[in-house]
matplotlib code that plots the C-alpha trace (Angstrom):
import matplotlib.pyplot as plt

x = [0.0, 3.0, 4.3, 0.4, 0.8, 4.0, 2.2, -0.4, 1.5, 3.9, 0.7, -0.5, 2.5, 2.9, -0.9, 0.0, 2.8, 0.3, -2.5, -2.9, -6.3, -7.4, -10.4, -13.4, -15.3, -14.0, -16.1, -15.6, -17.8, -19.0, -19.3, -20.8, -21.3, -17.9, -20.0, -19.9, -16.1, -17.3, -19.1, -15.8, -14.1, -11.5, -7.6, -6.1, -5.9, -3.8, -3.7, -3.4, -0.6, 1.4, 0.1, 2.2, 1.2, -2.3, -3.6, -4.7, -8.6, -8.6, -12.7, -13.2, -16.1, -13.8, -11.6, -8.6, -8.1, -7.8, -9.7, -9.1, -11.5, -14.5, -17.9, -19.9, -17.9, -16.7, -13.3, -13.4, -11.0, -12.9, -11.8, -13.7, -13.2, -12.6, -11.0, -13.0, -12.1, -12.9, -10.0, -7.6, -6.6, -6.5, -8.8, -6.3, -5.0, -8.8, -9.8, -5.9, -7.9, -10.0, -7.1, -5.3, -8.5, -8.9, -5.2, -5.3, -8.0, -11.6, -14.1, -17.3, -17.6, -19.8, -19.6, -21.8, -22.4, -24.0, -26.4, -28.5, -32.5, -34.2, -36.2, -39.7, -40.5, -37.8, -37.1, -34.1, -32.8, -33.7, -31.7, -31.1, -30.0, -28.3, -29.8, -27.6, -25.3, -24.8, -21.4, -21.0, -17.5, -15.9, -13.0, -13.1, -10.2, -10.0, -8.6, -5.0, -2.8, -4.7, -3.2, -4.8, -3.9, -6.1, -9.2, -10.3, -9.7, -13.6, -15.3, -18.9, -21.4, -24.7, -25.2, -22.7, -24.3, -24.8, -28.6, -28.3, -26.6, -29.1, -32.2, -30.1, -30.4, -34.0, -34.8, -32.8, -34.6, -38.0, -37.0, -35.6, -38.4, -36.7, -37.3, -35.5, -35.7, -34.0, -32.5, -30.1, -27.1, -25.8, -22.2, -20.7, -17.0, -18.3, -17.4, -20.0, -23.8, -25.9, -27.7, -32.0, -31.6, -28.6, -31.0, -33.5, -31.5, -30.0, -33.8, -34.6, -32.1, -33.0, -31.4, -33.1, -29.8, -26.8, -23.7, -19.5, -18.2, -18.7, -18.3, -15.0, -14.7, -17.4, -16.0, -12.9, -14.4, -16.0, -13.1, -11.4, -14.5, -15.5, -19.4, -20.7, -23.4, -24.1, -26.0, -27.3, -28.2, -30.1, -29.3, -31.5, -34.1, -32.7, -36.3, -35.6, -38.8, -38.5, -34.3, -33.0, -29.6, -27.3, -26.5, -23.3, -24.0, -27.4, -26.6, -23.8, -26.6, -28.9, -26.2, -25.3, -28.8, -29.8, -26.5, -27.7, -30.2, -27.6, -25.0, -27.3, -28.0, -24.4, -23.7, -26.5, -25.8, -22.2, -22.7, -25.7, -23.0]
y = [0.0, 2.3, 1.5, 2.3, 6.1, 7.3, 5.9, 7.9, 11.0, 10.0, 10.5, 13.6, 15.6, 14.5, 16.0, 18.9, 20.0, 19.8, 21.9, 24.7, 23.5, 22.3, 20.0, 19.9, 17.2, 14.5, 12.5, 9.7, 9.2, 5.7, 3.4, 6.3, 8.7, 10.9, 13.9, 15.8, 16.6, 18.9, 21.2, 21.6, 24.8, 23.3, 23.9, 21.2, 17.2, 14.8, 11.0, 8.0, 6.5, 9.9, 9.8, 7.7, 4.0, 4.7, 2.0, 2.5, 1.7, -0.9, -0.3, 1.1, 3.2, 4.8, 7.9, 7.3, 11.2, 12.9, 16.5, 19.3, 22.4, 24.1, 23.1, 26.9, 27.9, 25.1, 23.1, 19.8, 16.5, 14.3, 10.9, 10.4, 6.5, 4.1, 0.9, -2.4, -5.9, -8.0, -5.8, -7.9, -5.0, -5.6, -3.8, -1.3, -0.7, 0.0, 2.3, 4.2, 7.2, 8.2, 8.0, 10.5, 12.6, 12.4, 13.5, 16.3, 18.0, 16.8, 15.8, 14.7, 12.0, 11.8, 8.5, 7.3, 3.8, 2.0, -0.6, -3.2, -2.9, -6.0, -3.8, -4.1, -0.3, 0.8, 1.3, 1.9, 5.1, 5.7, 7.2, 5.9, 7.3, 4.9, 4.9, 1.7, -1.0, -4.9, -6.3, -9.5, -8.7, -11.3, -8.3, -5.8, -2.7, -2.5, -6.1, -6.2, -4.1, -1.0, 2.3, 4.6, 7.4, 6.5, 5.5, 3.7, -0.3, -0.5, 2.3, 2.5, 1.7, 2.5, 5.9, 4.8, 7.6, 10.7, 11.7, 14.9, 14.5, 12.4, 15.0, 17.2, 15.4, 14.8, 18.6, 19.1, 16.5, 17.8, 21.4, 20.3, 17.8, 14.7, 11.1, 9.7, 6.1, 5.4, 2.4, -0.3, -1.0, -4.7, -5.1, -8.5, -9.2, -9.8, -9.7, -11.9, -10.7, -12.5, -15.5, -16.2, -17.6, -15.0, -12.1, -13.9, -14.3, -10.4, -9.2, -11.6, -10.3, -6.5, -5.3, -2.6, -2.9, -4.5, -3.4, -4.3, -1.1, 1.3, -0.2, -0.2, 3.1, 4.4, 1.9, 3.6, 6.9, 6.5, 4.9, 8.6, 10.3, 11.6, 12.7, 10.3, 10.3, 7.5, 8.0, 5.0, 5.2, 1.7, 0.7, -2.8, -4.7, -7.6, -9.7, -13.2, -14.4, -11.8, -11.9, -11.7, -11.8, -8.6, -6.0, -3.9, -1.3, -1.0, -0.7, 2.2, 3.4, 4.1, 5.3, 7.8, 8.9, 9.6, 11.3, 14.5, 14.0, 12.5, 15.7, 18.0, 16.5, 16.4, 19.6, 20.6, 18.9, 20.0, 24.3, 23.9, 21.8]
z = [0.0, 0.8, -2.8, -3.8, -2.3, -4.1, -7.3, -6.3, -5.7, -8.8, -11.1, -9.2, -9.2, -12.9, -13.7, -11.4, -14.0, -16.8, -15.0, -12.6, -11.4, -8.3, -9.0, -6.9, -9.3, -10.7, -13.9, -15.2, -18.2, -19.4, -22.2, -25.0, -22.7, -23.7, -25.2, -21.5, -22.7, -25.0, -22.4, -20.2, -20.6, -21.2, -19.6, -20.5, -21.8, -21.2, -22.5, -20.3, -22.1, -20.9, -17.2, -14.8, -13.4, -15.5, -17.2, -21.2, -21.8, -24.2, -25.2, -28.7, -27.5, -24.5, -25.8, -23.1, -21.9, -19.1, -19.3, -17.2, -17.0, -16.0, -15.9, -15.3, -12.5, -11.1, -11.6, -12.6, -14.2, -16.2, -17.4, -20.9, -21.3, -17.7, -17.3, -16.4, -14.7, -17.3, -19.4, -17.5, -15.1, -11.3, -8.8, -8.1, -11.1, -12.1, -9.2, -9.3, -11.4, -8.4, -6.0, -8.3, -8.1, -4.7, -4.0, -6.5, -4.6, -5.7, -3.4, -5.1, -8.0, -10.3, -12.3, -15.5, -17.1, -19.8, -18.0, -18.7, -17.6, -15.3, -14.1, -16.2, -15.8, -17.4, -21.4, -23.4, -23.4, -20.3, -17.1, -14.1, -10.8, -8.7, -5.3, -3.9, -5.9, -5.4, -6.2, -7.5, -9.5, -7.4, -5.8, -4.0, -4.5, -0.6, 0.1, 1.2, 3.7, 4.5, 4.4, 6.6, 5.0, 2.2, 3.8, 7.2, 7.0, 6.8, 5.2, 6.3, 2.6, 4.6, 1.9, -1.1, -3.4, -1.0, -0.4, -1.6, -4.9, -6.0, -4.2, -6.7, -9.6, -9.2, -8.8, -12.1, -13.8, -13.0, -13.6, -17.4, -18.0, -18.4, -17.3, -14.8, -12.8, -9.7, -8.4, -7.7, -10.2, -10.2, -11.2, -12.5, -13.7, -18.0, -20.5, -21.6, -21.2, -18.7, -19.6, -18.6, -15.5, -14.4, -15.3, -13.0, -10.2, -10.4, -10.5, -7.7, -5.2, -6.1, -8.7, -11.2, -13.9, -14.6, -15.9, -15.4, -14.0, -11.7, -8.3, -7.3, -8.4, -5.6, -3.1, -3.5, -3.7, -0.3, 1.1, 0.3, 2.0, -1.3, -1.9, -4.9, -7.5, -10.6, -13.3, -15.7, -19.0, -19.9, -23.3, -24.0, -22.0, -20.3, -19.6, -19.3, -21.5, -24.2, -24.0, -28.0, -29.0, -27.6, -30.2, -29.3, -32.1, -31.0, -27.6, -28.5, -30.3, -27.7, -25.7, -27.9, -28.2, -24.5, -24.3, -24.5, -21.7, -19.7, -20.7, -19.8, -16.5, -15.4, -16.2, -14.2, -11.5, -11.5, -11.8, -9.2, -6.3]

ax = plt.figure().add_subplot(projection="3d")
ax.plot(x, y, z, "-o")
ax.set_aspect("equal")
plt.show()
């Protein structure tokens, strides 16, 4: 964990040279979702392959940059493309970009994902705020020596995504007229899609959508004391007795069209913290 740190720190005082910012936000912006990078005043931009102990997204759909900038008034680092278990990248090495954020300065995350919907009330295209999360990845980025300058050896999960963020978001919503669900997110590790009887089970125990990400970025979040909200944007219906084949181009697709409702949102969110 010591060795952890100064990788930390390495990273930070790398960024710090290539921006004069001190974030209070940090994004990171999901599978489609990259368009919010256009609405940052932006300072700088750096690439992951440049940054120091980051790993290099190896999704098609995920740009790979760091963004630094403003978001109305308010100071932000974004991370437009994220890393996921099923890349092949440990728990760690996955959750390293909010330490980094966390030790340059910001103390809120807001995090966005492509998700499937169990829940039957739910359609395609639409958003999601995530009220709680189940994780079934398997890992957990906490496990292993704890450093106590980090975070407490057991971080309390009782309100993962803080009350009023998601208050917030709802207020937004209803002020710019757009649909939004809340629930619970369900992560597994992937990368295959879930089969009939998995989609059962994840509905059974409470879930509302299921996706591969996520997670151990807010458990690490919180383990910093950071202030977290998720937003899901549910790209197909996962219904066990209507379940067709999955369609990646459709499901970028739909993505790409509830971006804008999902932009908007953020941004909202963001000048009104």
């Amino acid at each position: 964990m010591a060795h952890l740190r100064e990788n930390i720190q390495e990273a930070g005082d790398f960024l710090k040279q290539k921006s004069q910012m001190t974030p209070e936000i940090g994004i990171i912006l999901g599978t489609g979702l990259g368009s919010l990078a256009k609405e940052i005043e932006k300072e700088s931009e750096v690439s992951y392959e440049q940054i120091p102990h980051f790993p290099v997204s190896t999704v098609e759909s995920h740009a790979g940059r760091l963004i630094f900038g403003k978001i109305g008034n308010k100071p932000v680092m974004a991370m437009q493309g994220r890393f996921h278990y099923y890349e092949g990248y440990s728990m760690k090495q996955i959750t390293f970009p909010v330490r980094v954020m966390k030790y340059l300065g910001a103390e809120t995350l807001l995090v966005s994902n492509a998700c499937g919907g169990m829940n039957p009330l739910f359609t395609p295209g639409d958003i999601m705020i995530i009220t709680d999360h189940i994780n079934l990845l398997g890992d957990n980025p906490l496990i292993g020596v704890n450093d106590d300058a980090l975070g407490p050896r057991f971080p309390d999960m009782s309100e993962p995504y803080a009350e009023e963020l998601i208050d917030l978001a709802e207020q937004i919503a209803l002020e710019e007229r757009l649909r939004v669900q809340k629930g619970v997110y369900v992560a597994v590790s992937g990368p295959n899609l879930e089969t009939r009887a998995e989609y059962r089970f994840l509905r059974a125990i409470g879930a509302d959508v299921v996706g591969m990400s996520t997670i151990p970025e807010v458990i690490v979040a919180i383990h910093g004391s950071m202030r977290v909200l998720g937003l899901s944007v549910v790209t197909d219906a996962c219904f066990p007795d209507a379940l067709e084949p999955v369609n990646i181009q459709k499901i970028l697709k739909t993505a790409a069209e509830a971006e804008p409702k999902l932009t908007l949102l953020m941004k909202r969110v963001v000048e009104r913290m």
